[in-house]
N, C-alpha and C positions, 0 to 999 in steps of 0.2 A: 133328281139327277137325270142326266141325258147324255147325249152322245151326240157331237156334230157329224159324225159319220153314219148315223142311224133313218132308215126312214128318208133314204133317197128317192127323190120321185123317178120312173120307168124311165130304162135309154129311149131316147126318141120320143120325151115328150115336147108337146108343144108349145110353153111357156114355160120361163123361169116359174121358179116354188122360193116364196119368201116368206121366213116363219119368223118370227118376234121371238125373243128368247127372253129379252128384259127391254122392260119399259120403267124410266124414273123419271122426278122430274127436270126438263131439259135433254134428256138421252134419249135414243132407243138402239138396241142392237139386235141385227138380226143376221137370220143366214139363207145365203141368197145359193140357189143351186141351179146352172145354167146347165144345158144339153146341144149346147151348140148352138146355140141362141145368139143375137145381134142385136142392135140397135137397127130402126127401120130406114130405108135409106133417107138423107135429109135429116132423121128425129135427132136432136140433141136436150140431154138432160140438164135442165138449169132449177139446183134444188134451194130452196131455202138456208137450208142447214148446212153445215159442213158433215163430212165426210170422212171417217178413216176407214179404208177399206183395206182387208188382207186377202188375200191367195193361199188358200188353205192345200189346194187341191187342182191340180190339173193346169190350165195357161189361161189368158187371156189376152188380147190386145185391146188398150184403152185409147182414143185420140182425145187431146184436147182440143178447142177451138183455137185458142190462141198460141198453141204451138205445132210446129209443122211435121214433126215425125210424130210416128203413134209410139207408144209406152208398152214394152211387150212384158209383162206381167207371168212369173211362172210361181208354185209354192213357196209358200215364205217371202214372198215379195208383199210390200202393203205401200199405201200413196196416199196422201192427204191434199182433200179435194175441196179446195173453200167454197163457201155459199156463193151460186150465182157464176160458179169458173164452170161453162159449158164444156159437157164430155158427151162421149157416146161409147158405147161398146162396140167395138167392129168385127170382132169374132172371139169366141171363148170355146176350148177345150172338150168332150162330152165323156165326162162331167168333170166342170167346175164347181168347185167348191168356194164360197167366200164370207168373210165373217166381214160386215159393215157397221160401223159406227156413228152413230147421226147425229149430232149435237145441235141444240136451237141456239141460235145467237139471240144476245141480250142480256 
């Protein structure tokens, strides 16, 4: 047993902390812990997999590519992001907390 609340990494670190909680096959989920962290200017994420990602803790702002206002993300908010739909993070809370679900298509 564990605790998504446990084992946060130090305010004012300098990269997200992503721990793997379960791995099956086709899945993974894991918990992503931001410190104020962003997406680099220009970097947009285009993943494989699809995506359910929740807001466990703290805020975030997510943009997508193909839509024009960003998506402001607070606790208990979750978005389903399909393989290949470019996002980025544009600013997140210190600390966020997020529980992400990755699934393989196919």
């Amino acid at each position: 047993m564990s605790n998504l609340f446990a084992d946060l990494p130090p305010e004012g670190a300098a990269e997200e902390a992503f721990a793997t909680l379960l791995t099956a096959p086709g899945a993974r989920i894991e918990r992503i812990v931001s410190r104020g962290q962003a997406s680099p200017p220009g970097f947009w994420y285009d993943q494989d997999e699809d995506e359910w990602v929740a807001v466990l803790a703290g805020a975030a702002t997510l943009r997508f590519e193909d839509t024009p206002a960003p998506l402001n993300l607070t606790a208990g908010d979750h978005v389903w992001i399909a393989a290949h739909r470019r996002h980025r993070v544009e600013a997140t809370a210190d600390p966020t907390i997020w529980l992400a679900v990755h699934l393989a298509r196919g």
